[in-house]
C-alpha positions as CSV (number, residue, x, y, z in Angstrom):
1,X,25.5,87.5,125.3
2,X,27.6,85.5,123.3
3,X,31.3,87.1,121.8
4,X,32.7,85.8,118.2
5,X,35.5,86.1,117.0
6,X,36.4,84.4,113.6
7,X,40.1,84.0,111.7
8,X,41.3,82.2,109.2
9,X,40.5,84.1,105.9
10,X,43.2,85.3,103.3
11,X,44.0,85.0,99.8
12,X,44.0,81.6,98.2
13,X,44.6,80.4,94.4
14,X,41.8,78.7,92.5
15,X,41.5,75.0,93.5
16,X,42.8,76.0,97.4
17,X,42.1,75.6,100.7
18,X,41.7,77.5,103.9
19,X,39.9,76.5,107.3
20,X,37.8,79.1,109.1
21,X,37.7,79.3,113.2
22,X,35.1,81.1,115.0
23,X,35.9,81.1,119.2
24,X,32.5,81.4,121.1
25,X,32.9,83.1,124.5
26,X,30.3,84.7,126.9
27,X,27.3,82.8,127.7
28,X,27.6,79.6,125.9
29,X,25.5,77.4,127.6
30,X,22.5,79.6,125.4
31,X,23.3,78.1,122.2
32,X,21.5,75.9,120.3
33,X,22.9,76.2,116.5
34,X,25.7,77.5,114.9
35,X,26.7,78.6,111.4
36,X,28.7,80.5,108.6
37,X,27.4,82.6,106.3
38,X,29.1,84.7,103.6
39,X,28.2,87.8,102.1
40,X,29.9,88.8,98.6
41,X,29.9,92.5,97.2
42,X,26.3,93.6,95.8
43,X,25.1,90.2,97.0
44,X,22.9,89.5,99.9
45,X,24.3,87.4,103.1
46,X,23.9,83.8,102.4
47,X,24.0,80.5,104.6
48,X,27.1,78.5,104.1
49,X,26.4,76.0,106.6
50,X,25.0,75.6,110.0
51,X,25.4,72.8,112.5
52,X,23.1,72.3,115.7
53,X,24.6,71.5,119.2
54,X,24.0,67.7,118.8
55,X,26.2,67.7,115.5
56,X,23.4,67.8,112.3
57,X,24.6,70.0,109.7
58,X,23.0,71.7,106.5
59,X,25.9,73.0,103.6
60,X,24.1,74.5,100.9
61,X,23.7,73.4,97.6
62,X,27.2,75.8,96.1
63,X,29.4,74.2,98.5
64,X,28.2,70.7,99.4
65,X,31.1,68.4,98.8
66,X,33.6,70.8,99.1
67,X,33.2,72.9,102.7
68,X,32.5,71.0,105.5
69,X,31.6,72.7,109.3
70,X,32.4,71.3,112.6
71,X,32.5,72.2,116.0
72,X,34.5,71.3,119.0
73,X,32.0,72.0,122.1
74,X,34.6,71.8,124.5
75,X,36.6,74.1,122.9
76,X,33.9,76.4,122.6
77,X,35.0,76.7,118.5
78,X,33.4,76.2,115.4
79,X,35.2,75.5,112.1
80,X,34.4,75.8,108.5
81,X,37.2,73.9,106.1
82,X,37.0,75.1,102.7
83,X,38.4,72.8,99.9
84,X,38.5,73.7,95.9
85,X,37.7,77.0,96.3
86,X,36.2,78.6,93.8
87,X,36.8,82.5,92.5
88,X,32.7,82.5,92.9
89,X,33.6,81.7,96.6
90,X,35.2,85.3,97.7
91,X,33.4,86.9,100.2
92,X,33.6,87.7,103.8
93,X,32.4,85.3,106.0
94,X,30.3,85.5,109.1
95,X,30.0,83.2,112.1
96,X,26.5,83.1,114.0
97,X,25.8,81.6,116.9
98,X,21.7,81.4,118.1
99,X,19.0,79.4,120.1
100,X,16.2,79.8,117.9
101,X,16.8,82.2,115.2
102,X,19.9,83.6,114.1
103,X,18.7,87.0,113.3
104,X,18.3,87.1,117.3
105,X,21.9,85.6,117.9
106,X,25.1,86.9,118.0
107,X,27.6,87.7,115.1
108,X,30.8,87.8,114.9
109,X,32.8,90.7,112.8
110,X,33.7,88.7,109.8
111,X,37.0,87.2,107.8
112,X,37.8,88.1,104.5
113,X,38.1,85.1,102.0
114,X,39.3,85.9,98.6
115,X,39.7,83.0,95.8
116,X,41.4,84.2,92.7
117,X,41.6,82.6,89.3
């Protein structure tokens, strides 16, 4: 079982910035991939961006070139910086760690990231 814990989130002007942490305890050595997701009122959850244990990452289309994820393995902690945020960007945001699929993995509880205009 693997623990999440994610902070970071607040309330940013249009054109911000924040950076995201998740800390990963618990049985670490049983993930493969890890990721953010985001999941906006009336909207279903969405990937952000995911990056695998040897350091490939995916950022989806609405945020390439603007978010970028990270991890630090030794620090057990992955990271999501957030650059000119958009208002289309509030949401609350979800770390997921998983082997194979992350509807099998572990979740964490979620930070709240509002953008206003």
């Amino acid at each position: 079982q693997v623990q999440l814990v994610e902070s970071g989130g607040g309330l940013v002007q249009a054109g911000g910035s924040l950076r995201l942490s998740c800390a990963a305890s618990g049985s670490i050595f049983s993930i493969n991939n890890m990721g953010w997701y985001r999941q906006a009122p009336g909207k279903e959850r969405e990937l952000v961006a995911r990056i695998s244990s040897l350091g490939s990452t995916y950022h989806a289309d609405s945020v390439k070139g603007r978010f970028t994820i990270s991890r630090d393995n030794n620090q057990n902690t992955l990271y999501l910086q957030m650059n000119s945020l958009k208002p289309e960007d509030t949401a609350k945001y979800y770390c997921a760690a998983w082997r194979l699929s992350p509807t099998m993995g572990s979740w964490g509880q979620g930070t709240q990231v509002t953008v206003s205009s």
